[in-house]
C-alpha positions in Angstrom: -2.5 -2.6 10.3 -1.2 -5.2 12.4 -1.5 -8.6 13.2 -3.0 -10.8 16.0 -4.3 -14.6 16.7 -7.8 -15.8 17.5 -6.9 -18.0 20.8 -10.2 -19.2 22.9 -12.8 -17.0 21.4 -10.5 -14.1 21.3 -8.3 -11.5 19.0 -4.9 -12.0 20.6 -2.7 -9.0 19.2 0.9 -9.4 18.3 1.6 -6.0 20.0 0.3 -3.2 21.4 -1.6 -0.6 19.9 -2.6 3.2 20.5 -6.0 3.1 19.0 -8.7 5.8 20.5 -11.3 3.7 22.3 -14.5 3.0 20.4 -12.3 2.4 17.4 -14.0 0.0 14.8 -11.8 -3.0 13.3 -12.1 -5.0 10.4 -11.2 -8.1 11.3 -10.3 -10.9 9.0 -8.4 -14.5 8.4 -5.2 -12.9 6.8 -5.8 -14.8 3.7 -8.9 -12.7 3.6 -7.2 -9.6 4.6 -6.8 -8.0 0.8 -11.0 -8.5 0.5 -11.6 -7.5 3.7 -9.6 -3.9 3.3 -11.3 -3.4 0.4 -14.2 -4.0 1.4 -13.1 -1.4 4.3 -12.5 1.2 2.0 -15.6 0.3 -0.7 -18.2 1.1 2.5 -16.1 3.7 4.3 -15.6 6.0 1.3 -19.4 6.2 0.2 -20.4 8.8 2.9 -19.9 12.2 2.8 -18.2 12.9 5.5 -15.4 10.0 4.3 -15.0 11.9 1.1 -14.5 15.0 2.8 -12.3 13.8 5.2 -10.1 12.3 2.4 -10.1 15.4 0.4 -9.2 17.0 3.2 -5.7 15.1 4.0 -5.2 14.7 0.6 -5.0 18.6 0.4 -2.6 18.4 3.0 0.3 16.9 1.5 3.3 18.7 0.3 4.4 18.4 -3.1 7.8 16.1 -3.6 10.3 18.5 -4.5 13.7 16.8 -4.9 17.0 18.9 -5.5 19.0 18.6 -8.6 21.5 15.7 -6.9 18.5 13.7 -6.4 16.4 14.5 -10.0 20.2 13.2 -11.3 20.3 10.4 -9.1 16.8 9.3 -10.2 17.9 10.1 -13.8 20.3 7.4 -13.8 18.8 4.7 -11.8 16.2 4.7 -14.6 18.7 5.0 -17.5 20.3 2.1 -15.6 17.4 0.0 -15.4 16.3 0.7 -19.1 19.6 -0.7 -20.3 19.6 -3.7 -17.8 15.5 -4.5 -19.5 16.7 -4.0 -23.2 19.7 -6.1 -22.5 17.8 -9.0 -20.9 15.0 -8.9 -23.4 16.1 -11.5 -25.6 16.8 -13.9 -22.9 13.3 -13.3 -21.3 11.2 -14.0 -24.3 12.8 -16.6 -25.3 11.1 -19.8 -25.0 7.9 -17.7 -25.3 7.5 -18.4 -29.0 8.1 -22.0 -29.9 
């Protein structure tokens, strides 16, 4: 994705791109970008040839294998943030109830 400015009638883009001529665009006010991705996707998707294509680079990817240091790591960043969460609870519901 990347972002440009409509100046006199035309899409001014904010930097240069490698796009294969032909390309189509979805082009939208960036306050209508979110709809206008989905709506992308909703009408891309429906073919069979999109579905394919997507199954296809889905099958692709390699699994995420991390090595015990990282799995530890991971271990107790979560442990960390459960603690953090249970000890703020108090002080985020309060108010809630009054």
């Amino acid at each position: 994705m990347i972002h440009a400015t409509w100046q006199n009638g035309r899409v001014v883009l904010d930097e240069p791109v490698d796009w294969p001529e032909g390309a189509r665009l979805v082009i939208a006010p960036e306050q209508d970008q979110d709809a206008a991705v989905r709506l992308a996707v909703e009408q891309e998707i429906k073919t069979p040839e999109a579905i394919a294509a997507w199954l296809k680079w889905y099958d692709s990817l390699e699994p995420l294998i991390f090595t015990p240091e990282e799995e530890a790591d991971l271990a107790a960043w979560r442990k960390k943030v459960k603690e953090y969460s249970i000890a703020r609870m108090d002080q985020d519901t309060q108010g809630l109830f009054k």
